[in-house]
KOLPA-303807 format. One record per residue: y, z, x of N, C-alpha, C, O in turn; residue number from 1. Coordinates in steps of 0.2 Angstrom, whole numbers, plus 5000, padded with zeros to 4 digits. Atoms other than C-alpha are relative to their C-alpha. Example, Ala and Ser with C-alpha at 12.3 -4.5 7.8 and 13.67 -1.06 7.14 Angstrom:
<nodes>
- n_y/n_z/n_x/ca_y/ca_z/ca_x/c_y/c_z/c_x/o_y/o_z/o_x/nr
- 4994/5000/5004/4978/5039/5062/5006/5000/5004/5005/5003/5009/1;
- 4994/4999/4996/4995/5036/5068/5005/5003/4996/5011/5004/4999/2;
</nodes>
This chain:
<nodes>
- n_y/n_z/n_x/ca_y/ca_z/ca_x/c_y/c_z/c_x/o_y/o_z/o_x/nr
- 4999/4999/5007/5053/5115/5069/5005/4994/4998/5003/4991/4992/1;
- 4995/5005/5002/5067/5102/5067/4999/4994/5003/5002/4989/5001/2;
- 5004/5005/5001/5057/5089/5076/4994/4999/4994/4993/4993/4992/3;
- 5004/5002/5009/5045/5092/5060/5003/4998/4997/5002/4992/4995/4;
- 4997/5002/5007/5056/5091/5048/5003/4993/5000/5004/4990/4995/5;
- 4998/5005/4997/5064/5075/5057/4993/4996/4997/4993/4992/4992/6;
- 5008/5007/5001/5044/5066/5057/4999/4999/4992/4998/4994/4990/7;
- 5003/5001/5005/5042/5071/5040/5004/4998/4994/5002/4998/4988/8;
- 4996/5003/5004/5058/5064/5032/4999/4991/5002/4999/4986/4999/9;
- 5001/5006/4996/5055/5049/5044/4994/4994/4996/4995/4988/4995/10;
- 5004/5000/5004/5038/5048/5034/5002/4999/4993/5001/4994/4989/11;
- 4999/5002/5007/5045/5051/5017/5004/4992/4997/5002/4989/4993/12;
- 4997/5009/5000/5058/5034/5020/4995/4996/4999/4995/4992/4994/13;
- 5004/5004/5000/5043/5025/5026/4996/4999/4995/4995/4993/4994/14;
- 5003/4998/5007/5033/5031/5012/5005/4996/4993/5001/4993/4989/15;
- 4996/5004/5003/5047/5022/5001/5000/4995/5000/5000/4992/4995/16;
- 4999/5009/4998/5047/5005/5009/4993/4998/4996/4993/4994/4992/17;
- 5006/5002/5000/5028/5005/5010/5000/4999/4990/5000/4993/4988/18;
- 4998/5001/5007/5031/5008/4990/5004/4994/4996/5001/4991/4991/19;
- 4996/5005/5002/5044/4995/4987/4995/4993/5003/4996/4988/5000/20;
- 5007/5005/4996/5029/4983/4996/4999/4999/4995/5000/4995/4991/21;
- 5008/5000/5007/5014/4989/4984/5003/4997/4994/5000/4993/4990/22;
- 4998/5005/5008/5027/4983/4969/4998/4994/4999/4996/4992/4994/23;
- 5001/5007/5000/5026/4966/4975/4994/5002/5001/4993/5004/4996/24;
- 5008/4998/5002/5007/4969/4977/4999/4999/4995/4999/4994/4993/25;
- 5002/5000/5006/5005/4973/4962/5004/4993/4993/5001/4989/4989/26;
- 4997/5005/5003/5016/4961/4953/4999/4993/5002/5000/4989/4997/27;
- 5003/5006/4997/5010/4945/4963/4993/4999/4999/4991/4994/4996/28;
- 5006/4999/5002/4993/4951/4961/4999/4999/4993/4994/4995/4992/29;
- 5001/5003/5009/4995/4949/4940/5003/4993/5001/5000/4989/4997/30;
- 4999/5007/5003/5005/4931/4944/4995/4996/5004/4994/4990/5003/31;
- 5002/5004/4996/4993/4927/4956/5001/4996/5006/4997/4992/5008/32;
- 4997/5002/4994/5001/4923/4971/5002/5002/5004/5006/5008/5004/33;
- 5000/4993/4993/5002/4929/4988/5006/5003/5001/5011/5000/5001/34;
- 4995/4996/4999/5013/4943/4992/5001/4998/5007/5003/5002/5011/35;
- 4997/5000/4993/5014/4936/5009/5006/4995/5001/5008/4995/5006/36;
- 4996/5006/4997/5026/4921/5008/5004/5003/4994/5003/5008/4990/37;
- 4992/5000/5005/5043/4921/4998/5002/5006/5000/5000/5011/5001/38;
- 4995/4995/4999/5058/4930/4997/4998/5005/4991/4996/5002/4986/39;
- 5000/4995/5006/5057/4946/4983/5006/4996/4995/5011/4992/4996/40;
- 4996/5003/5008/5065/4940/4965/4999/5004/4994/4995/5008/4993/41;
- 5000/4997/5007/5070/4946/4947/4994/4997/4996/4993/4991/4996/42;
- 5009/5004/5005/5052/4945/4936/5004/4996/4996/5003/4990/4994/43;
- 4995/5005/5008/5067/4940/4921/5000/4994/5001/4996/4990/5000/44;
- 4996/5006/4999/5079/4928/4928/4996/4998/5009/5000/4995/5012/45;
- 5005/5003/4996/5067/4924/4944/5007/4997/5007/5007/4992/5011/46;
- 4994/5003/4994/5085/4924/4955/4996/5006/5004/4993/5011/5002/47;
- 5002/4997/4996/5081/4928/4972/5005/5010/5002/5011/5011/5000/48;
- 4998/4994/5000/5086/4946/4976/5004/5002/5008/5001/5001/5014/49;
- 4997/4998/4995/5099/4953/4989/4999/5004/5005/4995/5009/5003/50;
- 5001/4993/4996/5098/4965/5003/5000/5007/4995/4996/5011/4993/51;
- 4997/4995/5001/5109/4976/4995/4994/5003/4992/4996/5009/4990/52;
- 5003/5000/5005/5095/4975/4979/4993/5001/5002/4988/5000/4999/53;
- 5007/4999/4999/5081/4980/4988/4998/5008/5005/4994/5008/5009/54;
- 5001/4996/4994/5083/4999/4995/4997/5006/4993/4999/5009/4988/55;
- 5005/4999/5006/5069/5006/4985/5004/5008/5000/5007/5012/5004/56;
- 4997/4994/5005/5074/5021/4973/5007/4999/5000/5009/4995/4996/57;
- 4992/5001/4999/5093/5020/4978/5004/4995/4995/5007/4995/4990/58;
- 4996/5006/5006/5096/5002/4971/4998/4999/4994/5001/4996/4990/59;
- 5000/5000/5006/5088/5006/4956/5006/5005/4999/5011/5002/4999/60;
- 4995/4996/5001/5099/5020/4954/5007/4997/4999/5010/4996/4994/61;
- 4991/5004/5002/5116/5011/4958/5000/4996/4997/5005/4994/4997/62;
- 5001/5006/5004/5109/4996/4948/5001/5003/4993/5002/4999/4988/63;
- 5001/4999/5005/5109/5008/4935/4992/4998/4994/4992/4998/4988/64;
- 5009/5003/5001/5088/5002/4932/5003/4992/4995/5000/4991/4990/65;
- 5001/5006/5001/5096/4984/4929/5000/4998/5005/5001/5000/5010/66;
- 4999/5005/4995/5095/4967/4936/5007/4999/5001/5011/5001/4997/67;
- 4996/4997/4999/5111/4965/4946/5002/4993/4997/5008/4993/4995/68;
- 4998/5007/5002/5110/4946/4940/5000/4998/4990/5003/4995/4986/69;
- 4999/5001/5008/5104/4945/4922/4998/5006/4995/4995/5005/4990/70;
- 4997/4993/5003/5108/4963/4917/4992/5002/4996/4993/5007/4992/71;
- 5002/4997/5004/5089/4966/4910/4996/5005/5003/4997/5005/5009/72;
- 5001/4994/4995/5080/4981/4914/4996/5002/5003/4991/5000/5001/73;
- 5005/5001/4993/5071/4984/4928/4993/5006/4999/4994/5012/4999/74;
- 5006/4995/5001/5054/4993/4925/5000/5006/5004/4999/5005/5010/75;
- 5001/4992/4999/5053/5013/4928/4994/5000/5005/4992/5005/5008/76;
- 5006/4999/4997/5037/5009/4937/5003/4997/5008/4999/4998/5013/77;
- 4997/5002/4995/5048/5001/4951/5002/5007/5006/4999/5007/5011/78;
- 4999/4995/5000/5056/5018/4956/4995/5005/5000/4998/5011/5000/79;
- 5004/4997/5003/5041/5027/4953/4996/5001/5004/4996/5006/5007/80;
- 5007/5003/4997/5027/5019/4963/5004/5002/5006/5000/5005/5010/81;
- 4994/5000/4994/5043/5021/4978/4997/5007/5001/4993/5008/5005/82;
- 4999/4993/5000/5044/5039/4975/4991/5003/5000/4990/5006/5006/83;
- 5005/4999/4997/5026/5044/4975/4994/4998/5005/4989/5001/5006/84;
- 5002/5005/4994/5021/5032/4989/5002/5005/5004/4997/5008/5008/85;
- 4995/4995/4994/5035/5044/5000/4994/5004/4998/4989/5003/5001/86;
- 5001/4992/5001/5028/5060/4992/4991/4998/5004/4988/5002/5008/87;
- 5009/5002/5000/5008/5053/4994/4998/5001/5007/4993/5004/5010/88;
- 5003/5002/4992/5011/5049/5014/5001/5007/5004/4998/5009/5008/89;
- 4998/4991/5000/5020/5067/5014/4996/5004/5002/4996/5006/5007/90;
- 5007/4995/5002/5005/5077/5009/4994/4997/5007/4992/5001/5011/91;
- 5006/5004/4996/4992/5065/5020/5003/5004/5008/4999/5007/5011/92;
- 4997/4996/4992/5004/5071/5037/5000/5007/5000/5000/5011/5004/93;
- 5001/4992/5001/5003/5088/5029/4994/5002/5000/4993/5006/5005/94;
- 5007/4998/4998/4986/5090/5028/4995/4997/5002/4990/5000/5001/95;
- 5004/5003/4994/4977/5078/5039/5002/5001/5004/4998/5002/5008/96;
- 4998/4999/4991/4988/5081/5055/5004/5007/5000/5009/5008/4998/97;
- 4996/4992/5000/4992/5100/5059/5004/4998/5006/5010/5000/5005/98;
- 4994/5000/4995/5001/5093/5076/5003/4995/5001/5000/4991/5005/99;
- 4993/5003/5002/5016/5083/5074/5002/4998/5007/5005/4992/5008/100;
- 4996/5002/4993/5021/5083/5093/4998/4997/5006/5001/4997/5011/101;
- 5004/5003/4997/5007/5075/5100/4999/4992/4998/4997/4989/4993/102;
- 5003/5008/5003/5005/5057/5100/4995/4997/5004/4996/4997/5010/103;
- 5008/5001/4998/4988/5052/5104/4999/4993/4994/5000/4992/4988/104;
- 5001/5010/5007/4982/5030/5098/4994/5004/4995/4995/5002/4990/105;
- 5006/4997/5007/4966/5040/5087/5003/5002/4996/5001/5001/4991/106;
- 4998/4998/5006/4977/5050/5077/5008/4994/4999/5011/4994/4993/107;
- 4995/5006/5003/4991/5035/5076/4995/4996/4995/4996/4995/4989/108;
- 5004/5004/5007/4976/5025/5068/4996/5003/4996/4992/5000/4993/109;
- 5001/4996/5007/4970/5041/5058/5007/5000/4994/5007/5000/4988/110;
- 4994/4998/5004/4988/5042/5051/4999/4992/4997/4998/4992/4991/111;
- 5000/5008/5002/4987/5020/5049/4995/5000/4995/4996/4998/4989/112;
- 5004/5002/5004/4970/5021/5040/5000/5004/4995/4998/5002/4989/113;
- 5000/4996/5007/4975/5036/5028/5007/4997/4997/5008/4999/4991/114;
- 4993/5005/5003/4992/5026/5023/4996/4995/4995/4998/4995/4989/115;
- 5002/5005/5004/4981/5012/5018/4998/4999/4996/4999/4994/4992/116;
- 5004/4997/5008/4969/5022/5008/5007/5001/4995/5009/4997/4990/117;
- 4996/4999/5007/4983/5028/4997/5003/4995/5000/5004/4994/4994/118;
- 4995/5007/5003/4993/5011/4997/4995/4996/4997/4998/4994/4992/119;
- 5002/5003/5003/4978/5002/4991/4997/5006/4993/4995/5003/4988/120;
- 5002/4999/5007/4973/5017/4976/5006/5000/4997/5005/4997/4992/121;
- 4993/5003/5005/4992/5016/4970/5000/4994/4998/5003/4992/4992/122;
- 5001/5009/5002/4988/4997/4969/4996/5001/4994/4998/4999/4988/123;
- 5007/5002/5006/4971/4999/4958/5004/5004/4997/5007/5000/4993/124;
- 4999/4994/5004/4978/5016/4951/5008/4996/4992/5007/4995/4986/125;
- 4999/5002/5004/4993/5007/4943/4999/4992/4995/5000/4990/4990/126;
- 5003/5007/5004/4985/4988/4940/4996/5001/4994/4996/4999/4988/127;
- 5002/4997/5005/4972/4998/4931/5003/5001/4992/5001/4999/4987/128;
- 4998/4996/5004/4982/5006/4921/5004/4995/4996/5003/4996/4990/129;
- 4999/5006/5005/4991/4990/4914/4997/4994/4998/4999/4990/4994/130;
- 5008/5005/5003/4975/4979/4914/4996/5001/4999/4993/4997/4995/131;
- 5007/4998/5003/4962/4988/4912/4995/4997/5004/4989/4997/5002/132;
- 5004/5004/4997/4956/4978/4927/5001/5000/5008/5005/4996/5011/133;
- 4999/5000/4995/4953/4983/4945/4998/4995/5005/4993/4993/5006/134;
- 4999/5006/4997/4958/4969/4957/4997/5001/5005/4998/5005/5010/135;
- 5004/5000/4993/4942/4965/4969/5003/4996/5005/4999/4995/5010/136;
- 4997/5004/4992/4955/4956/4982/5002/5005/5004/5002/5003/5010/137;
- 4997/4993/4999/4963/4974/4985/4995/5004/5002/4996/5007/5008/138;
- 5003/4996/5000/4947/4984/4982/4995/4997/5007/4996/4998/5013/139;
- 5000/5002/4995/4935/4974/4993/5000/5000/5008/4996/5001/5013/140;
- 4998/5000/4993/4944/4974/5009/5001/5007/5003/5000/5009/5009/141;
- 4999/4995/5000/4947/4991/5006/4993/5006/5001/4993/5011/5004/142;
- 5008/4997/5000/4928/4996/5005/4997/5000/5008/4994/5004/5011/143;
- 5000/5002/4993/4926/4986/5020/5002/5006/5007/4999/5009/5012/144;
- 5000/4994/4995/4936/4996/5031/5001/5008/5000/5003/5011/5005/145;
- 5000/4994/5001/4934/5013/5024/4991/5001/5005/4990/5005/5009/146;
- 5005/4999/4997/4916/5010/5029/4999/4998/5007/4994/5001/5010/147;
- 4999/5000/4994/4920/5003/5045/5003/5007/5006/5001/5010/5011/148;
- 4996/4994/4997/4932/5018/5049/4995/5006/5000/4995/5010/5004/149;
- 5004/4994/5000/4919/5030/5045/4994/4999/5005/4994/5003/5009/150;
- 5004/5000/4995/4906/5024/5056/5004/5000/5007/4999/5002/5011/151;
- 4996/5001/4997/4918/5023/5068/5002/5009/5003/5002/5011/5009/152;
- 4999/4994/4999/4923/5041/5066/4994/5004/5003/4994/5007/5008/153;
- 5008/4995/4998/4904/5049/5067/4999/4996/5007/4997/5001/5011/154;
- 5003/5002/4995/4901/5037/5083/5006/5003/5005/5004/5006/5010/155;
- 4996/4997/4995/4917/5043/5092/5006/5006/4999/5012/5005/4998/156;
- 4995/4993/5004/4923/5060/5089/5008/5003/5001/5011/5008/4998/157;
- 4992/4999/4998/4941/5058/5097/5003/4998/4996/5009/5001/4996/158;
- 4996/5001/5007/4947/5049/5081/4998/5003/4992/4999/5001/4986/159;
- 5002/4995/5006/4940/5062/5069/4999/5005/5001/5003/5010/5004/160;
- 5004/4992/5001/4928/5076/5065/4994/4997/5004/4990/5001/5006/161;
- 5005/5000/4996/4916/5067/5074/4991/5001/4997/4988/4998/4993/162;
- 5008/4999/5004/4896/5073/5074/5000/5006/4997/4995/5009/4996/163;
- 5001/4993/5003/4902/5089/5063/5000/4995/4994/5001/4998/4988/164;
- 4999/5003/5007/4902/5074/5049/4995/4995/5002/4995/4992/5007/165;
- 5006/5005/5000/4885/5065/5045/5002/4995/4996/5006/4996/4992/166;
- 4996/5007/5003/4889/5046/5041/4992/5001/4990/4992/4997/4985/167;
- 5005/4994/5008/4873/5056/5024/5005/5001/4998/5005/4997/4993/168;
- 4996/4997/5005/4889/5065/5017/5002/4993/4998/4999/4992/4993/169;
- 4998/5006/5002/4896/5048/5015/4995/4994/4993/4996/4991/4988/170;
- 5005/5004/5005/4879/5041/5009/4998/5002/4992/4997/4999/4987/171;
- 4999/4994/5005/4878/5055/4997/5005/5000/4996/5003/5002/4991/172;
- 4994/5001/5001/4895/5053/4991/5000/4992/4994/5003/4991/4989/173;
- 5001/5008/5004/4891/5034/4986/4996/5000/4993/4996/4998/4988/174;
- 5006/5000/5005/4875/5038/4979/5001/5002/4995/5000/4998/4991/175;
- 4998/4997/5004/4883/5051/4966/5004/4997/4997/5003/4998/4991/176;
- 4995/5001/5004/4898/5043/4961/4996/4995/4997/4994/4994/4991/177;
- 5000/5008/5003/4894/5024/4961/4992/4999/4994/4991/4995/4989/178;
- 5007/4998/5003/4874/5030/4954/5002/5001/4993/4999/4998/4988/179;
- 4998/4997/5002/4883/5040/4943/5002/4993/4993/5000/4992/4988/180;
- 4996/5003/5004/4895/5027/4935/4996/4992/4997/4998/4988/4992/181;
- 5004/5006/5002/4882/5013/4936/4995/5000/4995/4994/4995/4993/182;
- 5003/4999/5006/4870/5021/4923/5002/5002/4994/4999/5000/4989/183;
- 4996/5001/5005/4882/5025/4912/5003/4994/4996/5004/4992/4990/184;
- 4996/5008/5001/4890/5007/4914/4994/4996/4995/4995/4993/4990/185;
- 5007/5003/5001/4870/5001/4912/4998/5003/4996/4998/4997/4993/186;
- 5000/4997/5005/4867/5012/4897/5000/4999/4995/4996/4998/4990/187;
- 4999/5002/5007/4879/5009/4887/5003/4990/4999/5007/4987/4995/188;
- 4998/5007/4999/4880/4988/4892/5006/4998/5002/5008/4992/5000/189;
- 4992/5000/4999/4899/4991/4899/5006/5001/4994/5011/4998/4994/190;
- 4996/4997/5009/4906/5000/4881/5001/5006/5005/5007/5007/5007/191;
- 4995/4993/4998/4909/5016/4889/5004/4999/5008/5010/5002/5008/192;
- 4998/5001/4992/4913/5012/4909/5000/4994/5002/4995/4991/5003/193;
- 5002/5007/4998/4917/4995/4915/4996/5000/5007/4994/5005/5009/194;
- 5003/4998/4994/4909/4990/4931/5006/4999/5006/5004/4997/5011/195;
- 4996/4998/4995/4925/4991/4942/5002/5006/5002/5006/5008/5007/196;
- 4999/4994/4998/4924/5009/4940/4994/5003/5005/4994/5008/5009/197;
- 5006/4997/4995/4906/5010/4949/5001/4996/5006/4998/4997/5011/198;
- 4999/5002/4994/4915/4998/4962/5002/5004/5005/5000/5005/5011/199;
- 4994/4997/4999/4929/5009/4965/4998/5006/5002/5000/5009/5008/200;
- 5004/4993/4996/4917/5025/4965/4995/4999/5007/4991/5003/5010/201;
- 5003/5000/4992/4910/5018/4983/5007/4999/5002/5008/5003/4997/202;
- 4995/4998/4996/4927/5018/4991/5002/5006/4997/5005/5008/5002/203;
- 4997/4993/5002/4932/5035/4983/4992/5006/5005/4992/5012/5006/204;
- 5004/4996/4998/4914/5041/4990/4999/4998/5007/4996/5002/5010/205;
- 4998/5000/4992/4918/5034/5008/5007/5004/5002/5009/5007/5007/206;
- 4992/4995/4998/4936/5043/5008/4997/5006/4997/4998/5010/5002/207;
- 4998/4991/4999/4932/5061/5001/4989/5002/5004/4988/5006/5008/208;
- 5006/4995/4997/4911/5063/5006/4998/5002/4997/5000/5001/4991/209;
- 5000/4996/5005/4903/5074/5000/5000/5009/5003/4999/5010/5008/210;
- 5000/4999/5007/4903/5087/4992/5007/4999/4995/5007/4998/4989/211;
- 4992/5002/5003/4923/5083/4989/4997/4994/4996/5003/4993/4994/212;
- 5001/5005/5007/4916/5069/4976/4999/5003/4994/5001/5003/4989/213;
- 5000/4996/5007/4909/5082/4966/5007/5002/4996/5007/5001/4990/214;
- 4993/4997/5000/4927/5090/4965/5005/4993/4996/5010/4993/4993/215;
- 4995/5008/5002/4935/5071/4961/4998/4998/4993/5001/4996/4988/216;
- 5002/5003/5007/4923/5068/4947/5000/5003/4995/5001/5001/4990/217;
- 4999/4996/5004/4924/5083/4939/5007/5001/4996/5009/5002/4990/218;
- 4992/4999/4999/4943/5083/4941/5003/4994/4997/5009/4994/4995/219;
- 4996/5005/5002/4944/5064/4934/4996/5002/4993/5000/4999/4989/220;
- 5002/5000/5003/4934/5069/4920/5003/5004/4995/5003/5004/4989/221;
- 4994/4994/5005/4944/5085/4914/5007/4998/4998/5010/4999/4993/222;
- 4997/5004/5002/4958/5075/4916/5002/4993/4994/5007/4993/4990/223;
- 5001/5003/5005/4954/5062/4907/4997/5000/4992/4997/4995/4989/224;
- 5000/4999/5006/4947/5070/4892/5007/5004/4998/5009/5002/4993/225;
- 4995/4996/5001/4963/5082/4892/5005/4993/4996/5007/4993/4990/226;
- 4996/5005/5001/4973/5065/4892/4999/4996/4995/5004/4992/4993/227;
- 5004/5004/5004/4963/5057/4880/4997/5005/4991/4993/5003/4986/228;
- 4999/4996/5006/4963/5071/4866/5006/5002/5000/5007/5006/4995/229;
- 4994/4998/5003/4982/5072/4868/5003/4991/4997/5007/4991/4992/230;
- 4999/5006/5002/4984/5053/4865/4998/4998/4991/5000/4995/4986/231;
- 5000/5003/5006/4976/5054/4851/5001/5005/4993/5001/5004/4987/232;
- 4993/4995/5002/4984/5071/4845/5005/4997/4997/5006/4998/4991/233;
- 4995/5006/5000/4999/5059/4847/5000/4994/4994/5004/4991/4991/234;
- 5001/5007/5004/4991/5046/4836/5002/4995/5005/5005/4990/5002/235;
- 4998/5007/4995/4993/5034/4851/4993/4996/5000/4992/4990/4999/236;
- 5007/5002/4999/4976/5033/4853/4995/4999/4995/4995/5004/4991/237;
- 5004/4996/5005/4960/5032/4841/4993/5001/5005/4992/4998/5009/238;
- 5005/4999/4998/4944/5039/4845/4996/4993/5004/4992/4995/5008/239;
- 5007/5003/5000/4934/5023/4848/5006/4994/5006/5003/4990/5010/240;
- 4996/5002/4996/4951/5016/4859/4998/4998/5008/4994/5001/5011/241;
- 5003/5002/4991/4949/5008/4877/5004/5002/5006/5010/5000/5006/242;
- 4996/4998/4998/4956/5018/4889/4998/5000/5008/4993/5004/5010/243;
- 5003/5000/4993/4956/5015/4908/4999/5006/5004/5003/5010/5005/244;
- 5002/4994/4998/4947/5027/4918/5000/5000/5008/4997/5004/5012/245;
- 4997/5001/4991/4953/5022/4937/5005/5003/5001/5005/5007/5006/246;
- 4993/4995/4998/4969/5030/4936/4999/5008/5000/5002/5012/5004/247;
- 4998/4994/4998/4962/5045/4932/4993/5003/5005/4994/5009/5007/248;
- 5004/5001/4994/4947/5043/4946/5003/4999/5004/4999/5000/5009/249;
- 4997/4998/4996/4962/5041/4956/5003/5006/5002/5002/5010/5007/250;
- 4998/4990/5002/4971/5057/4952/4997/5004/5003/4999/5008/5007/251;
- 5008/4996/4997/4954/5066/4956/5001/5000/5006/5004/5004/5010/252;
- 4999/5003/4991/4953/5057/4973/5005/5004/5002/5003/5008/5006/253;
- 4995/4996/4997/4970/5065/4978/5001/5005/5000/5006/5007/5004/254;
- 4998/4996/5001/4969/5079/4972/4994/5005/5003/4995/5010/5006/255;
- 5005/4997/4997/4951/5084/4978/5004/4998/5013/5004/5002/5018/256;
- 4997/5000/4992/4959/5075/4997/5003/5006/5002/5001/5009/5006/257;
- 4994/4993/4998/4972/5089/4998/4996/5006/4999/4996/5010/5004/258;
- 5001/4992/5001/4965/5103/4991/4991/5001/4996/4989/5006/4993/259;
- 5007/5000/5004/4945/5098/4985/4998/5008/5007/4997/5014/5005/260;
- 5004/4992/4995/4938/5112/5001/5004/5007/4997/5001/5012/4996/261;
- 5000/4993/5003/4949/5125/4993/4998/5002/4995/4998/5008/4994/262;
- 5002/4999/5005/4944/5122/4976/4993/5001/5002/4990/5006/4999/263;
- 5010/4996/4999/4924/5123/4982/5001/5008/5002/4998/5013/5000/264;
- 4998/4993/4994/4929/5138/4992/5001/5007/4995/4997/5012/4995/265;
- 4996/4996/5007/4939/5147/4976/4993/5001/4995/4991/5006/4993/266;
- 5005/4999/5006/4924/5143/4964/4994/5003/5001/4991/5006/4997/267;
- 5006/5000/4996/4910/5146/4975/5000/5009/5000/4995/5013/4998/268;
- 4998/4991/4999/4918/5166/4978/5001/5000/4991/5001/5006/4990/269;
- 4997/4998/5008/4922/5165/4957/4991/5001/5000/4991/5007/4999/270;
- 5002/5000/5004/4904/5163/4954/4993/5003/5006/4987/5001/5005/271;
- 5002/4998/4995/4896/5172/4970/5002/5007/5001/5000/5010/5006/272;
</nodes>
């Protein structure tokens, strides 16, 4: 018991850092510049940044969400993207791995490939959401090995579920979302759905499968009208307004990951 609770604080930390990373992801990726070379810096005053200004969530805290050098204020999405990064990796160790006290190399790199999936949808989910524009340097690679791993899974059943999962649910899975998003894109000539949302529905259709896409699409779509009749409630928004729709196709995705098999399960008995 207290070796759990140990693993999954161990995780939450790690979940933090990995977070304090994707910032720089994300913000490199808008200036265009790799996040692999150079030391971390204030976006303001562009001074390089200290140890002591880099212990994600915490130093914003005793920084008081300024810079320590030219006092302006350090973005909410810094601390943010930190804190749901931990909670994200959290959940993934809670319901992908029932045992904790085994270390076996297949579920080391089930645990590595589901890290990766959520550090790259936190990427699109927040890029999205302040461009309006899902970055194919990030998505791409990501496709790539989502579809690698899954072949990988069906051909050798010691790093997964094995032959109890048809490499079909996955094809089926693609076919619905990205099918899905691409007729509506083609339709209406890319006015209602850009096409990085039919890119994005073939990696969300190799991570959940199917029928869990059913559950994601539904789930980004109630979402997103709920969110999109309160904006404009608000007056934030107007009816004919552009509002990105990956963030909340990410949302869906995690929320179908964790808990899409009990939602089938619950509706299935509701309407059975």
């Amino acid at each position: 018991m207290i070796q759990d609770i140990l693993i999954y604080i161990f995780v939450a930390l790690f979940g933090l850092c990995i977070g304090s990373f994707l910032n720089v992801v994300i913000y490199r990726t808008e200036e265009e510049k790799s996040f692999a070379k150079g030391r971390s810096f204030c976006p303001s005053c562009k001074h390089s940044l200290n140890w002591k200004d880099l212990f994600p969530v915490f130093s914003f805290l005793f920084l008081g969400g300024k810079c320590r050098y030219c006092r302006e204020k350090i973005s909410i999405q810094y601390p943010l993207v930190e804190l749901v990064t931990g909670l994200i990796f959290v959940l993934i160790l809670n319901f992908k791995f029932e045992i904790l006290n085994q270390f076996e190399i297949f579920q080391f790199l089930n645990i590595i490939f589901w890290f990766y999936v959520a550090s790259v949808l936190i990427i699109i989910f927040v890029y999205d959401l302040k461009h309006y524009l899902i970055p194919d340097n990030v998505l791409f690679p990501a496709i790539i090995i989502a579809g690698i791993y899954r072949i990988f899974e069906i051909c050798l059943p010691a790093i997964g579920q094995g032959f109890s999962v048809s490499l079909l649910n996955y094809f089926y899975a693609i076919l619905i979302g990205a099918g899905f998003f691409f007729a509506i894109w083609f339709v209406s000539q890319g006015k209602w759905m850009g096409f990085g949302d039919v890119k994005l529905a073939i990696l969300l259709g190799l991570i959940l499968g199917f029928p869990n896409i059913l559950v994601g699409l539904f789930l980004s779509f109630l979402f997103g009208a709920i969110i999109g009749v309160l904006l404009m409630v608000l007056q934030k928004k107007e009816a004919k307004s552009e509002v990105p729709f990956g963030p909340f196709l990410i949302f869906g995705t995690f929320v179908a990951l964790f808990w899409g098999t009990d939602l089938i399960s619950w509706y299935l008995n509701l309407i059975l």
